[in-house]
C-alpha positions in Angstrom: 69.9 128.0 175.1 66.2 127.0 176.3 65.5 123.2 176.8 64.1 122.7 173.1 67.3 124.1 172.0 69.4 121.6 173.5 67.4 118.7 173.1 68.1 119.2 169.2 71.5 120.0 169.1 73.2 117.1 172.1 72.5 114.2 172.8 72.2 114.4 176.4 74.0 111.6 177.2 71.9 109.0 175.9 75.0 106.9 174.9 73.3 104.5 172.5 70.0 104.3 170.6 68.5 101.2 169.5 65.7 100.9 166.7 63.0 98.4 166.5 59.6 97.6 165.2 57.3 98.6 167.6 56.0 95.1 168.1 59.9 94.3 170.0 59.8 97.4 172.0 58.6 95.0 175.5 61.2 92.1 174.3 64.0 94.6 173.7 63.6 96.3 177.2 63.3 92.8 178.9 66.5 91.5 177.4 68.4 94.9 178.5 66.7 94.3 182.0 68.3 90.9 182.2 71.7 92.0 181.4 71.4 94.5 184.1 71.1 97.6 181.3 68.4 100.1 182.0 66.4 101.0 179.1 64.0 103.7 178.2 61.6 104.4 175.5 62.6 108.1 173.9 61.0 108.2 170.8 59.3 106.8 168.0 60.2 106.8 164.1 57.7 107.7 161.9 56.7 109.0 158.1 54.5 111.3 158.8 55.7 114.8 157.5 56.7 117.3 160.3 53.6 119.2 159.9 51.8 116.0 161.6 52.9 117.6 165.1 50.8 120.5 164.6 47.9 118.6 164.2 48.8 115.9 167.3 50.4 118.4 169.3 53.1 116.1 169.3 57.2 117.4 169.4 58.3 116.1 166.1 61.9 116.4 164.6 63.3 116.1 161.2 66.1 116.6 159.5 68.7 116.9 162.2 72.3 117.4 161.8 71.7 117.3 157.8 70.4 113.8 157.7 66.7 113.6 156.3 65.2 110.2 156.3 61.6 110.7 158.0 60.9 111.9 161.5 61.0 111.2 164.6 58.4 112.0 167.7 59.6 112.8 170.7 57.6 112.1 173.9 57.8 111.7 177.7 61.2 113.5 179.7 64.6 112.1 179.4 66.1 110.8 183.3 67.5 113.5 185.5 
């Protein structure tokens, strides 16, 4: 399987996802920071149609594992 591949079909470990409005993305890292959990930014939910990512350039995914309910754009590299 190349990287792309993967990326789609595990979840590489992530262990739990959190969703918030944009505007709580600094808050929700700070509070994980003070309870000693390291946090990362992986992504961003959006409803712009896949095809967007052709035009941005941007890795977008949609309707994984049979659930379609927007997208979602992927940027920066996960933690090695």
């Amino acid at each position: 399987m190349q990287p792309v591949e993967v990326e789609d079909a595990w979840n590489l470990g992530i262990g739990m996802v959190v969703a918030v409005h944009p505007d709580f993305v600094p808050t929700t890292h700070e509070a994980a920071a003070a309870h000693g959990i390291e946090s990362f930014t992986i992504g961003r939910v959006t409803d712009q149609p896949p095809a967007s990512a052709q035009v941005t350039g941007a890795r977008t995914v949609s309707g994984t594992k049979g659930i379609v309910a927007g997208a979602v754009t992927l940027h920066g590299s996960y933690c090695v």
